[in-house]
Each structure stands twice: as C-alpha cells, then as structure tokens.
C-alpha positions in Angstrom: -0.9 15.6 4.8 2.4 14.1 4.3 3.4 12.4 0.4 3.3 9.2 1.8 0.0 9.7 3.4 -1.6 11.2 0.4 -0.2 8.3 -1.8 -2.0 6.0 0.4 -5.1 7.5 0.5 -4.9 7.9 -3.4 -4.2 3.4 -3.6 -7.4 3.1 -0.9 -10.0 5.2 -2.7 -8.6 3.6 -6.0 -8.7 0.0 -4.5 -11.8 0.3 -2.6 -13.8 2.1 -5.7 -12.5 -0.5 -7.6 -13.8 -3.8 -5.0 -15.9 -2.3 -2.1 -16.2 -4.3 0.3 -20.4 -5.1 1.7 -21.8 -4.1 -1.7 -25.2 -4.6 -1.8 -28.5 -4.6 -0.1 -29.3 -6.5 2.9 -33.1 -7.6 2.9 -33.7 -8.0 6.6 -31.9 -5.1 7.5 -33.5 -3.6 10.6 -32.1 0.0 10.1 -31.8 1.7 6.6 -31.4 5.2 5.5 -30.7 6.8 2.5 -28.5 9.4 1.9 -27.9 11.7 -1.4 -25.8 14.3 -2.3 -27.6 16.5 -4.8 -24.4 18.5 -5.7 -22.6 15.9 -7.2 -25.4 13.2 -7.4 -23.9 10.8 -5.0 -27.0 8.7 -3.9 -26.4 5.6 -1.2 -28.7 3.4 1.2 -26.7 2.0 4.3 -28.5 -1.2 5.4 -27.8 -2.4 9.1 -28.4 -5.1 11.2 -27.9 -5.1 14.5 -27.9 -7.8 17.3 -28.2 -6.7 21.0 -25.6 -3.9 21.0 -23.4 -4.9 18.1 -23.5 -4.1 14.1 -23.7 -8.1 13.1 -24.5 -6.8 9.6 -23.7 -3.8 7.1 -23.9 -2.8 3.6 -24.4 -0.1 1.5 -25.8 0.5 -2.3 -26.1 2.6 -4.6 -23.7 5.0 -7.3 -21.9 7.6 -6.7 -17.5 8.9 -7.0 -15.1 6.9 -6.4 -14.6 8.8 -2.5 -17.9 8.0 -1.4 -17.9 4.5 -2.4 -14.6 3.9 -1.0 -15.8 5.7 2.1 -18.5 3.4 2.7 -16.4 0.2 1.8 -14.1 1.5 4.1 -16.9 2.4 6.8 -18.5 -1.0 6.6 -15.0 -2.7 6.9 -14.1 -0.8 10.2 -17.9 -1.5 12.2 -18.6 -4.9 11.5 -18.9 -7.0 14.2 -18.4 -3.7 16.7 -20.2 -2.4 19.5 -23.0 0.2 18.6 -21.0 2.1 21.5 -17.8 1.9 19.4 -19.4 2.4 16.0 -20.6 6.2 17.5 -17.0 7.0 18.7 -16.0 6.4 15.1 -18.6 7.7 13.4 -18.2 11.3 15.7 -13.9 10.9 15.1 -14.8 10.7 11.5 -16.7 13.4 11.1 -15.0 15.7 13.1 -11.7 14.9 11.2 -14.1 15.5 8.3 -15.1 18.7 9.0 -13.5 20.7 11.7 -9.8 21.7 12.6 -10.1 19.4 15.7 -6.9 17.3 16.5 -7.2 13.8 14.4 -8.3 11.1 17.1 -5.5 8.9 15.3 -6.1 5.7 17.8 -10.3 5.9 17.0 -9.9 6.2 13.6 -7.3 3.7 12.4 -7.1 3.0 8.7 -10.0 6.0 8.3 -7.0 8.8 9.0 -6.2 8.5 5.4 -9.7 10.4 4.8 -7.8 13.2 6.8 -6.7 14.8 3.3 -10.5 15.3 2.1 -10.8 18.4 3.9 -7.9 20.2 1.5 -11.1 19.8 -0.9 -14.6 21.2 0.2 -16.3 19.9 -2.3 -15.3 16.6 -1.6 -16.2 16.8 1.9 -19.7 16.2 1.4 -19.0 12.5 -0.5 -16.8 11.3 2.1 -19.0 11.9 4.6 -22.3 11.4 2.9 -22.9 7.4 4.0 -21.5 8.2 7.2 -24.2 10.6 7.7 -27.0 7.8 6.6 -24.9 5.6 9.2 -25.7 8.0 11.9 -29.2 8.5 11.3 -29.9 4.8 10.7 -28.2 4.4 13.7 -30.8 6.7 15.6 -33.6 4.8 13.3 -34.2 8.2 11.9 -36.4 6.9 8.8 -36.0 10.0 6.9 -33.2 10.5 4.0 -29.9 12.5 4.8 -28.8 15.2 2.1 -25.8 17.3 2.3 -27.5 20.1 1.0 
C-alpha cells in the first residue's frame, strides 16, 4: 500500500469511528442480522430495508474498534439508494480484496480500496469484514447470526 494510501485509510477509519455515518437501529427494517466477532468482541446488527430491488434503507448498531465501525459507516455510505444487484458486486469486491491475493476491482470498490491495507494485518481482517458479512446474510434473509470464528 502506498504512504499516501495508508495515510488516507488511517484519516477514514479515524473520521468515520469518530462520526459514522447510519448509526443506529432501524425499527421496520425488513432484513437484520447480527454479526459478532468473539476474538476481539466486535458485536454489530446491520438493519436493511429494501424497496423492489434497491437498499432504500441501512444502518448498523452496536460496539466494536474503530475498523469495524468505520467499515460499516463506510458500507452503509457506499449502498444506499443502490441496486440489490450492485450492492452484491460490492459486497463480493470487498471481500475478496479482504481476503484473497485477487487483483483489487479498483472501479467496484471506489472509496472502499482504502480497506485494501487491512490484509497486511490478519487479525484485523475479521473486523473489517465482520458487518459486511451480516450484510450478506441479511441480504439472503439468512436469520441466523454471522461470527468470524
């Protein structure tokens, strides 16, 4: 990851811990899941609702580092108002940027590259992807919790 790359990531996590962005529960969300990360006791609900095919409502709550809750500020941020079809493409870019050597889908991901650096720590792997994870099962209306254990 280049300096200038790295510092960035460094001012998004910090600004986005700091003032995340669709805070908070959303009562008549019509898909939740919740997602936990026993390691590190990252613990988040992703509430969605969704109108025909598009996201016309996110949020996400609960406590955990400062990487996942930026993560999920900056999730909720990017799918918004998108296509269900869209919000999958981003969800698998993310992931596989994530987690695997796989080139970095740099036009998909947008603003999300600067998670790119997460992989140089394993650890942290797990809370940068953690509500992503809840995303994709609530997405699927899978009612059971994610871990990433």
């Amino acid at each position: 990851m280049t300096r200038d790359l790295n510092q960035l990531y460094q001012a998004m996590i910090l600004e986005h811990n700091k003032n995340p962005r669709h805070f908070g529960k959303i009562e008549d969300a019509d898909h939740i899941c919740h997602g936990v990360n026993p390691l590190c006791g990252d613990d988040y609900w992703v509430y969605l609702k969704i109108t025909g095919d598009v996201v016309s409502a996110i949020s996400f709550f609960g406590a955990g580092c400062a990487i996942s809750k930026a993560s999920g500020s900056m999730m909720a941020d990017a799918i918004k108002g998108k296509p269900i079809a869209y919000v999958k493409q981003l969800l698998s870019a993310f992931l596989s940027m994530s987690t695997s050597d796989a080139p970095v889908e740099e036009e998909v991901l947008g603003k999300m590259r600067v998670f790119q650096g997460v992989k140089q720590f394993p650890v942290r792997v797990k809370c940068a992807t953690l509500v992503w994870r809840a995303l994709e099962a609530a997405i699927s209306e899978n009612a059971n919790a994610v871990s990433t254990e």
